[in-house]
C-alpha positions, 0 to 999 in steps of 0.5 A: 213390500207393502201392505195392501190397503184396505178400504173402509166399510161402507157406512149402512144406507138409512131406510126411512119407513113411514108405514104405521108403526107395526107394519113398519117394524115388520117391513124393517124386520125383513129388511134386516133379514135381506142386506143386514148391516148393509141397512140402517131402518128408521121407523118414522109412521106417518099414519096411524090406525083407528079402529071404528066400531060401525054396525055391520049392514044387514046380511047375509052375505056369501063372502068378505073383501079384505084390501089391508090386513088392517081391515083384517084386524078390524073385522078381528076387533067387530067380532062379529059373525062375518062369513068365513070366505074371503077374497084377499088383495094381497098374500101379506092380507090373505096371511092375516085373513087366515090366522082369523079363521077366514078361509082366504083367497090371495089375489097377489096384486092390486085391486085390478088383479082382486076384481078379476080374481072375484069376477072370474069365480064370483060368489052365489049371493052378497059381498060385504067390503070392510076397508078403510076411510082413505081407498082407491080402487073402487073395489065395491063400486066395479063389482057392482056395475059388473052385476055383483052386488056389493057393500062397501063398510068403512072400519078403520081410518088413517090418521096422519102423524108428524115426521119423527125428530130423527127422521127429520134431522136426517133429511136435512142432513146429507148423504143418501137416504132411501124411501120405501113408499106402500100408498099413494097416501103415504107418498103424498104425506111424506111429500108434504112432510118434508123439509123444505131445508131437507139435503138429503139424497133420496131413493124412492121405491114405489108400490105400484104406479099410482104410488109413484105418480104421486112421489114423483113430485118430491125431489129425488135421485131415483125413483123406481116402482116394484115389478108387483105391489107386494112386500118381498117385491118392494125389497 
């Protein structure tokens, strides 16, 4: 009687993180936790952080807008005295906001869900938005033509980076490679990093639809965006 063959592992699908490199260890992290040996996680930023040290305008101010938890650590690295209120974008900022000190509120969404969630129970008094040089949303500038005044501080930016040698070798190599992307910006660097030799079989997720809009462009196999603009979602 013969033996029944049995099939080969299946080698784990390369995951190609090109978030700055402590968001991308984290997100790599998770990824592991979720489909372990079924995942290969390539760290390979795009971006990294520069914190800017900007003198804060003039208060007071009755509460902090947070659309990153960069922007987080910025206010952390400032020391100054911000007011202990914030409104968070997401859970992952709210998180961060709330090991500051802050006492945080989580819209759980984009910056749409974030205005809403401010205008729904809108401060007594001044917003003060710290976020960095590249942002969409026009957070500041709706709450303001919604009557609640808001300025709007720049203190951190994104600077761009070379793709790794790995990540490089992989593209052009074949066989399937998945592409988390977070940020419209992100997708748009990725897509202008590519090789124009790459071979690769791409999957890309996206954040949100503004981010698929802009990877839609690069070749690929799949393109898919998350029901709602958050980690646990992308995964």
């Amino acid at each position: 009687m013969g033996m029944a063959r049995q099939s080969a592992p299946s080698a784990p699908v390369p995951v190609l993180l090109t978030r700055p490199l402590a968001e991308g260890r984290a997100f790599a992290a998770a990824l592991t936790a979720r489909f372990g040996p079924r995942v290969r996680p390539v760290l390979a930023p795009l971006m990294a952080v520069e914190y800017l040290a900007r003198p804060l305008p003039p208060g007071p101010f009755a509460g902090v807008i947070f659309t990153s938890a960069a922007a987080v650590e910025a206010a952390v690295r400032q020391g100054a005295d911000l007011p202990k209120d914030a409104w968070c974008v997401g859970r992952k900022t709210a998180d961060r906001a709330g090991m500051a000190g802050f006492r945080a509120r989580s819209a759980d969404g984009d910056a749409d869900a974030l205005v809403a969630a401010i205008l729904t129970d809108p401060p007594k008094g001044r917003l003060l938005h710290l976020r960095g040089e590249e942002a969409r949303g026009e957070v500041a500038e709706r709450l303001v033509s919604a009557g609640l005044e808001t300025v709007s501080l720049v203190v951190y930016r994104q600077q761009a980076r070379h793709l790794s040698p790995e990540a490089v070798a992989l593209l052009r190599a074949e066989g399937p490679v998945m592409v988390p992307l977070f940020s419209p910006r992100s997708a748009g660097l990725f897509r202008a990093a590519l090789p124009p030799d790459a071979r690769a079989t791409l999957s890309l997720v996206a954040m949100s639809a503004a981010v698929a809009e802009e990877a839609r462009p690069i070749r690929h196999h799949v393109l898919v965006t998350a029901p709602h603009p958050t980690a646990e979602a992308m995964l």
